[in-house]
N, C-alpha and C positions, 0 to 999 in steps of 0.2 A: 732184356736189360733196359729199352727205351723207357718201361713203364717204374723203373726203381724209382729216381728224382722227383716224377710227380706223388708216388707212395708217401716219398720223406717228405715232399714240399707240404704236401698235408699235412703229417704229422706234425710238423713245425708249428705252421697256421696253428691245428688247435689246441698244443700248447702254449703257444703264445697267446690263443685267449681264454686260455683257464691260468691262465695269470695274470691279476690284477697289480698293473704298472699305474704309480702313481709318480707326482714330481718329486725331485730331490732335490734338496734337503726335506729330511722327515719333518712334519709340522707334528703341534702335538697331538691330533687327533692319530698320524700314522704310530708317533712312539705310544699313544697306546694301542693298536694294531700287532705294534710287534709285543709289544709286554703278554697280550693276547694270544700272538703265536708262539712264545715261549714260553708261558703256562700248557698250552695243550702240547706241547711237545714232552714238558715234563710230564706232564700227564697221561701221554702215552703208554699202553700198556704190552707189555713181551705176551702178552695171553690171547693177543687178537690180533688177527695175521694184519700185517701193513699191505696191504696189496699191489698199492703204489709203487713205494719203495721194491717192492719186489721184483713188479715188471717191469722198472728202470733198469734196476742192476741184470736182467735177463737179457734186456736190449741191447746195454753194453756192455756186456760180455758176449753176447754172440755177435755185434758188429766188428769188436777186435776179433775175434775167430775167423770169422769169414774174411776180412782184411789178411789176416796170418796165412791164412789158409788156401787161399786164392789169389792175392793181391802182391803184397807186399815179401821180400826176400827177408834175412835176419839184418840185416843190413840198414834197409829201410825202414823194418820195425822201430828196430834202436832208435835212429831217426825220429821218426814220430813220437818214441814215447817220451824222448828227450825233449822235444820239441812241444806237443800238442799236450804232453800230459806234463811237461814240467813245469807250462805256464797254469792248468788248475791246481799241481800243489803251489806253489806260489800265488795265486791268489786263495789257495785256503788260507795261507799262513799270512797274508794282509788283513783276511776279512779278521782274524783271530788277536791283529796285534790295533786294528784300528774300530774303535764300536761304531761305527758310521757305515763303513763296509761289511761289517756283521748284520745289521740289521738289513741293509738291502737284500741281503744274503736272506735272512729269513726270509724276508718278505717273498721273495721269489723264487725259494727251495724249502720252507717251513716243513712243505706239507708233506716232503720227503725225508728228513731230517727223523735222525734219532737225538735223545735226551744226551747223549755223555758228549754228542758232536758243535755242542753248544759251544766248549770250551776248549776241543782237539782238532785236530784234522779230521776231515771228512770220511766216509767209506771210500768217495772216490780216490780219495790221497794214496790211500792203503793201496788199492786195487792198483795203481798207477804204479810204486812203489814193488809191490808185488811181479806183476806183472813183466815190468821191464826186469827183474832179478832174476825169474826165469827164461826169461828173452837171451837172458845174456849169457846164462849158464848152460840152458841146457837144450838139447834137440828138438826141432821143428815137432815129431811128434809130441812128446812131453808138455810139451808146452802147451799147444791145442790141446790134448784131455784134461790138462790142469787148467785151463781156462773154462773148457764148458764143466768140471765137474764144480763152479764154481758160477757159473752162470746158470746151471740149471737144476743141480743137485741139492744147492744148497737153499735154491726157493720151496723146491720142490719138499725138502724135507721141512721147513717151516711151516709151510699153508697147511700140511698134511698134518705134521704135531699138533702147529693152534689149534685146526679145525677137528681132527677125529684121534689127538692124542690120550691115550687111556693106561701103557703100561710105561714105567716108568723107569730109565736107567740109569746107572752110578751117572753124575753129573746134571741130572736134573731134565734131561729132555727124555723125547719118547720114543718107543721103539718101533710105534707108526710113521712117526717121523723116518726114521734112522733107515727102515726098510724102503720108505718112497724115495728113496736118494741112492741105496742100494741099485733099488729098478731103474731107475731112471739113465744112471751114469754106468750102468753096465748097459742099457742099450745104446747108451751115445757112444760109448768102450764101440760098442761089436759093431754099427754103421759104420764108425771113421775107421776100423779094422777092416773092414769089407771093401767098401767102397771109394776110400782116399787111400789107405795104406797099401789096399791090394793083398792083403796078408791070406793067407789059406781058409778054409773054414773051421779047422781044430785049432790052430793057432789062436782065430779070432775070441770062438768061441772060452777060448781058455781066458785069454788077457780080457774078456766081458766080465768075469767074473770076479777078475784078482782086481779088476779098475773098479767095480761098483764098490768092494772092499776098500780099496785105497780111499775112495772117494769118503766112504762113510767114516772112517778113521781121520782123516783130517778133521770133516765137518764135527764131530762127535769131540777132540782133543779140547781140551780145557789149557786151551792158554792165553796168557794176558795180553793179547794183541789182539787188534780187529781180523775177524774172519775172512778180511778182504785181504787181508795179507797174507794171512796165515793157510788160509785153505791150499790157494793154487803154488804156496809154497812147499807144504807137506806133501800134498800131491805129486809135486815133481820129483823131490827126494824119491818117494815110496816106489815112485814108477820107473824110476832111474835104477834103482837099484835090482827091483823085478826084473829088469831087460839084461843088468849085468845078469844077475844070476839064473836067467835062462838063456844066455848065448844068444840074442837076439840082436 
């Protein structure tokens, strides 16, 4: 554990200098900067994997799992997400009503930034949002598989579509995608069945298979919310209800 803090300390360091912080108030060389960064955002294409973005939201969703899962009780979850996560939807919803705070906001998350979050809440709003709904509904397991099928399932199914998608399913993504999200979240299913839940090896093996489904059925669902909400929320429903209807 002594070597975690130096890992992050790094990490921080070199994001902080792959971020070019300039003074504030914008002069007008930065407002065209940001007018810059908000063409290539529009610009941005759903056909080319964001990589970035990906292995943000992979980060944090596995730091909240491993917090859940090791750290923190439901208790002090709540806590935190009321806390730690209520002050970022609150400043998504400043940077959104003030353009001065927006543009900082670009300037120093552009490069993560999708095209429609220009004008809504963030991914992370969603995710926070999400997140604490099933925090509060439903059991410590559930909630961990709905978080990493949502942290790792659902990168996993993008990088795989953009890059080697070829057959294509009712709602427009690909079934190269669909099955790498499949693979993925039925192993992360069968390790947290093995070796955090303790559960048997048929038992595990079974719920491996019903959680890569879960997992894909969420991701795959056509509905009008950010995936950051919606994923580890169907999730938890589908898994909820598997556990009723197998006596578990």
């Amino acid at each position: 554990m002594k070597n975690v803090p130096s890992r992050f300390s790094l990490a921080v360091r070199g994001l902080a200098a792959a971020i070019p912080l300039r003074p504030y108030p914008p002069t007008t060389t930065s407002r065209g900067e940001v007018r810059e960064l908000k063409l290539n955002i529009l610009n941005r294409r759903r056909s080319v994997p964001h990589l970035g973005r990906k292995l943000y939201h992979m980060a944090m969703g596995t730091i909240c799992f491993a917090l859940y899962a090791f750290v923190l009780d439901r208790h002090q979850a709540l806590l935190a997400l009321a806390s730690v996560g209520g002050t970022f939807v609150a400043l998504d919803l400043i940077r959104l009503r003030f353009p001065r705070a927006n543009e900082l906001t670009l300037r120093l998350f552009g490069g993560l930034m999708r095209r429609e979050e220009l004008k809504r809440l963030s991914g992370n709003s969603f995710f926070v949002l999400g997140l604490t709904l099933i925090t509060f509904l439903f059991p410590r397991p559930v909630v961990l598989l709905s978080v990493l099928y949502l942290a790792w399932g659902d990168p996993a199914a993008a990088i795989v579509g953009t890059l080697y998608g070829r057959r294509r399913i009712p709602g427009g993504k690909s079934l190269e995608g669909a099955l790498a999200n499949f693979a993925v979240c039925a192993l992360a299913t069968l390790g947290l069945a093995l070796f955090h839940f303790r559960w048997t090896p048929d038992h595990a093996l079974l719920f491996a298979a019903l959680g890569g489904a879960v997992a894909t059925v969420s991701e795959l669902a056509p509905l009008p919310v950010d995936d950051n909400f919606s994923i580890p929320v169907l999730s938890a429903v589908q898994l909820s209800i598997l556990l009723l209807l197998m006596g578990w």
